[in-house]
C-alpha positions as CSV (number, residue, x, y, z in Angstrom):
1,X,-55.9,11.9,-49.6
2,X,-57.1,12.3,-46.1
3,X,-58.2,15.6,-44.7
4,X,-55.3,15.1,-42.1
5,X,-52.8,14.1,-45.0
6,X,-53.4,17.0,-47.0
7,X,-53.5,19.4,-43.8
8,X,-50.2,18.2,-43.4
9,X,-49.3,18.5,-46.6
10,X,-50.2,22.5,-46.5
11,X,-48.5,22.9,-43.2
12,X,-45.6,21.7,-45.3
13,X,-46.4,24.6,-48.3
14,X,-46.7,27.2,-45.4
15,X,-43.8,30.1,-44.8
16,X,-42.6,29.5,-40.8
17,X,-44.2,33.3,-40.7
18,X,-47.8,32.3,-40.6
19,X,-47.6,29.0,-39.2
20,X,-46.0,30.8,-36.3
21,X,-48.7,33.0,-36.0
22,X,-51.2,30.3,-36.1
23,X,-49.0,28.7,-33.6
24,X,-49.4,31.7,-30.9
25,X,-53.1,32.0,-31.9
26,X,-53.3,28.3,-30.9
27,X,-51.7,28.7,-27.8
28,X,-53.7,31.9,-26.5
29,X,-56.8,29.9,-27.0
30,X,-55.4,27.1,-24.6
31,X,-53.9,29.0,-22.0
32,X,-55.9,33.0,-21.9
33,X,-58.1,32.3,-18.5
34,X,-60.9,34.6,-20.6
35,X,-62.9,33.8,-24.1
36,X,-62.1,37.4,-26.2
37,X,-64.9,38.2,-28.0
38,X,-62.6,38.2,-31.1
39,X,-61.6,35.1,-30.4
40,X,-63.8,32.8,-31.8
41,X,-65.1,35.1,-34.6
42,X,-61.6,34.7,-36.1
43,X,-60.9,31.1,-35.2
44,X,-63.9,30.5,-37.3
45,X,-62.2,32.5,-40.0
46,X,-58.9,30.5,-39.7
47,X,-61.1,27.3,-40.7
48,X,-63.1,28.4,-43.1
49,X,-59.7,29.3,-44.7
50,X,-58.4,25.7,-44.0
51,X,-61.8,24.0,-45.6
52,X,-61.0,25.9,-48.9
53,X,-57.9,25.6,-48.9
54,X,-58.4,21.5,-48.1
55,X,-61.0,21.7,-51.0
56,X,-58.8,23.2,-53.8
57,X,-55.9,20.5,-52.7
58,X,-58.6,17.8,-53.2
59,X,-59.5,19.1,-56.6
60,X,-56.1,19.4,-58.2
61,X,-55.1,16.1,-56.8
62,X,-58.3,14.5,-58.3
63,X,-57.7,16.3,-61.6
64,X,-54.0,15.5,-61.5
65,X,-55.4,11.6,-61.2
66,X,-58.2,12.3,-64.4
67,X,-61.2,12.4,-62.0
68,X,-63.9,15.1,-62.5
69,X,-65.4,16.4,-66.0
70,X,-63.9,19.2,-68.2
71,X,-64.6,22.5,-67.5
72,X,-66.3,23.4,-70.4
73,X,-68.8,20.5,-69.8
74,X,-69.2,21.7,-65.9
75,X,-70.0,25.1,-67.2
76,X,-72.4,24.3,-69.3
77,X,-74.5,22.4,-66.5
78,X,-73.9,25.6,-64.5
79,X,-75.9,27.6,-66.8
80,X,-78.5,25.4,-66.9
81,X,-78.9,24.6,-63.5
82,X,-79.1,28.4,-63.1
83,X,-80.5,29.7,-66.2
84,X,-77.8,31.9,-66.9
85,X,-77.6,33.0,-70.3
86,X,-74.6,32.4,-72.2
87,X,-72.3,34.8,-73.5
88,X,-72.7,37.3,-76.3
């Protein structure tokens, strides 16, 4: 999936609540004749929260099409990547 299909697709999964609140933010940042402070700081938030919310989509629609490795297998590369000892 494209990052546009599956922005779409969560736009689709959003109550009308938020997205109209995303709306309005969108709309104060086209039309407000001065940059708030604020502004930007939470803009940046807003995508952030898009990117990981884009990158959990992509990873349950690649392991709902068999990509990727078990967990068990990813977790054991973590620890030894990072030398974190394993469980007692």
């Amino acid at each position: 999936m494209t990052i546009k299909e599956l922005l779409l697709q969560e736009i689709d999964n959003t109550p009308n609540d938020i997205l109209e609140d995303i709306l309005v933010f969108l709309q104060s940042l086209k039309t407000s004749p001065q940059h708030h402070p604020n502004t930007y700081r939470e803009l940046l938030e807003r995508i952030d929260y898009l990117e990981a919310i884009v990158g959990i989509r992509k990873g349950i629609d690649e392991f709902e099409q068999g990509q990727g490795i078990p967990a068990e297998e990813a977790l054991a590369t973590l620890q030894n990547k990072f030398n974190i000892p394993p469980r007692s």
